[in-house]
C-alpha positions in Angstrom: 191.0 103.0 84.4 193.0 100.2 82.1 196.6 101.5 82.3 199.4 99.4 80.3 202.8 99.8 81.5 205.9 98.4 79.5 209.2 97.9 80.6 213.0 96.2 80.0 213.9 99.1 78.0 217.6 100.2 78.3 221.0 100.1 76.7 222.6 97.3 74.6 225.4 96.5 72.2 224.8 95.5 68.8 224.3 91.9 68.6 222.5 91.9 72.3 219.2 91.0 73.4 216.5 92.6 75.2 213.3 91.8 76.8 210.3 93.7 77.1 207.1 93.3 78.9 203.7 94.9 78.6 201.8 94.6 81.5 197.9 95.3 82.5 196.8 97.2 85.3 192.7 96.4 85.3 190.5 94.3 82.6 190.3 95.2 79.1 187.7 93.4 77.6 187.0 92.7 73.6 190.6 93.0 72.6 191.2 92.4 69.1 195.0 92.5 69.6 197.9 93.0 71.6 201.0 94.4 70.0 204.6 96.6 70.2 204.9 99.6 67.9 207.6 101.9 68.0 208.8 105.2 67.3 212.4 106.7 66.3 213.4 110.3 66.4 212.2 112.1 63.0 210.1 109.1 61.8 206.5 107.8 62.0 205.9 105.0 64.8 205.6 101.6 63.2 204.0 97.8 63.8 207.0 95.9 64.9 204.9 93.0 66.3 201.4 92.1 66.8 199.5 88.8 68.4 195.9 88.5 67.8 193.2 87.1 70.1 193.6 84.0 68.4 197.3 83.6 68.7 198.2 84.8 64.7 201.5 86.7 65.1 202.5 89.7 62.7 206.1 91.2 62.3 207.4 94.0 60.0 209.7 93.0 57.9 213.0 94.2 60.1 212.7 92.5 62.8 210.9 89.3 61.4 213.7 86.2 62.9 215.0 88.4 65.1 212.0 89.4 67.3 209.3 87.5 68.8 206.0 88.6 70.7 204.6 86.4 73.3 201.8 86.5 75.7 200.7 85.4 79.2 197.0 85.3 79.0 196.4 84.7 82.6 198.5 87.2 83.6 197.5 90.0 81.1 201.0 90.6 80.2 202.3 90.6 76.1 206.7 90.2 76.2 208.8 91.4 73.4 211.9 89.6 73.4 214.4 91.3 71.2 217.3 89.7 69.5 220.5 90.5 67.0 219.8 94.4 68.1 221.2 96.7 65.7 221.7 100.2 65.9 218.4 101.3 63.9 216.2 99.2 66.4 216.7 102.0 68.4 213.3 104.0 69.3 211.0 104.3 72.0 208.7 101.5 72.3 204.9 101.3 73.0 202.7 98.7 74.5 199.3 98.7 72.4 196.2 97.2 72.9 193.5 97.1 70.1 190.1 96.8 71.1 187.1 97.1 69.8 186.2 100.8 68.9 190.1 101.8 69.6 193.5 101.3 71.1 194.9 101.5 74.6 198.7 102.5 74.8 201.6 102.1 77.4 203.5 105.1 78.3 206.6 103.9 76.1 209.9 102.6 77.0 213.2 103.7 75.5 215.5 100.8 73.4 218.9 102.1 73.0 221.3 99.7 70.6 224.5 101.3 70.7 228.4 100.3 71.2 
């Protein structure tokens, strides 16, 4: 069974940086894309960044020149780094992989931007 497993959450300061990583336990064949959503208390989880199979990169407008989403293809793993946090990046975030037919998510990992 594919399982995705994120991690690098944690705490940070406004102004800090974080890393994430998504990685892939088994083979997921005819992905379409691999991307980070998230999800804050009270609100609908959201695209923050998405890389296609071709290498075309989509951000929401929030985190566009602050965020960028990266991938190992060898390796399987897709990395989030995170910079200029801010308070409202806060949220849990999720590994996602789109395939064809559906999606395959992580498990989530919890960003925390607070002084």
């Amino acid at each position: 069974q594919v399982q995705l497993v994120e991690s690098g959450g944690g705490l940070v300061q406004p102004g800090g940086s974080l890393r994430l990583s998504c990685t892939t336990s088994g083979s997921i064949f005819g992905i379409r894309a691999r991307g980070w959503y998230r999800q804050a208390p009270g609100k609908q989880r959201e695209l923050v960044a998405e890389i296609t199979s071709v290498g075309s990169t989509n951000y929401a407008d929030s985190v566009k020149d602050r965020f960028t989403i990266s991938r190992d293809i060898a390796k399987g793993t897709v990395y989030l780094q995170m910079n200029s946090l801010k308070p409202e990046d806060t949220a849990v975030y999720y590994c996602n992989a789109r395939i064809v037919g559906g999606a395959i998510w992580g498990q989530g990992t919890q960003v925390t931007v607070s002084s």
